[in-house]
C-alpha positions as CSV (number, residue, x, y, z in Angstrom):
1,X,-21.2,-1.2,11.7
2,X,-22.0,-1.7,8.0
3,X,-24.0,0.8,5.7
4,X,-25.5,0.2,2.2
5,X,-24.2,2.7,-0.5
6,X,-25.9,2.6,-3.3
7,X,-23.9,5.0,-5.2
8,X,-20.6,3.3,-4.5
9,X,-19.5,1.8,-7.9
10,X,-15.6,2.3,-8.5
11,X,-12.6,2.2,-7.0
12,X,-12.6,6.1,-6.6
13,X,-15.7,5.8,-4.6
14,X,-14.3,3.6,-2.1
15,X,-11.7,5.9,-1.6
16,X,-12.7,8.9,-1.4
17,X,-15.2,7.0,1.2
18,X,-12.1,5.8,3.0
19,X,-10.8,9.1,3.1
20,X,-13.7,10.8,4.8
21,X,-14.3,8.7,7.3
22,X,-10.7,8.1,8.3
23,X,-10.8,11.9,8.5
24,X,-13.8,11.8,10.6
25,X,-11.6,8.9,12.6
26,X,-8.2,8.1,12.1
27,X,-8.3,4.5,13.7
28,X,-10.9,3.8,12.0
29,X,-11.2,0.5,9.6
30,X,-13.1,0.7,6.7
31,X,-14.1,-2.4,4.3
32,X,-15.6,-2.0,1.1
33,X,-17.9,-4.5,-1.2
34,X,-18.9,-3.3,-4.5
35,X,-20.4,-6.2,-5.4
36,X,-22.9,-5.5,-2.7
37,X,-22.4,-1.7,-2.3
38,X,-21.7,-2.2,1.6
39,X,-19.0,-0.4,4.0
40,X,-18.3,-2.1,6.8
41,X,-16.5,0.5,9.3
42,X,-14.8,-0.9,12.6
43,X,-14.7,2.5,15.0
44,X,-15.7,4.1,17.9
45,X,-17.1,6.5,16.3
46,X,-21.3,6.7,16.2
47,X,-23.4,5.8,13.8
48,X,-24.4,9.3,13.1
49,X,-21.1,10.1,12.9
50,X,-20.3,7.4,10.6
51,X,-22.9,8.3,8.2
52,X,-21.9,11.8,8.2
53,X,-19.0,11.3,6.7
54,X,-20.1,9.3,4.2
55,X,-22.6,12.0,3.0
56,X,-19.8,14.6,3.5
57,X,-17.9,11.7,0.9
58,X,-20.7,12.5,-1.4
59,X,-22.7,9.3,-0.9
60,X,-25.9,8.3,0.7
61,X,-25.7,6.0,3.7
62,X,-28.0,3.3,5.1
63,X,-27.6,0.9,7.9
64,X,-27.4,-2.5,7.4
């Protein structure tokens, strides 16, 4: 699944987004762009759940 963060513009921001949703999932893989402010998130985890833990990050979430 992929989501459009807007926010995302540093290398802190990609980890702390890491963080949260590897929290939210530990098997969870998690690819960031800041080019195009994407995350791209490989998991079993739902969406819902997914964009939860971006906002709990700090971040807005969209799907892409």
């Amino acid at each position: 699944m992929k989501f459009h963060v807007p926010e995302m513009s540093c290398g802190h921001c990609t980890a702390t987004i890491t963080k949260s949703v590897t929290a939210a999932d530990p098997s969870a893989e998690v690819k960031t762009d800041l080019e195009t402010h994407t995350v791209e998130i490989t998991t079993q985890a739902s969406h819902a759940e997914m964009v939860k833990a971006i906002k709990a990050a700090g971040y807005d979430a969209a799907p892409v």
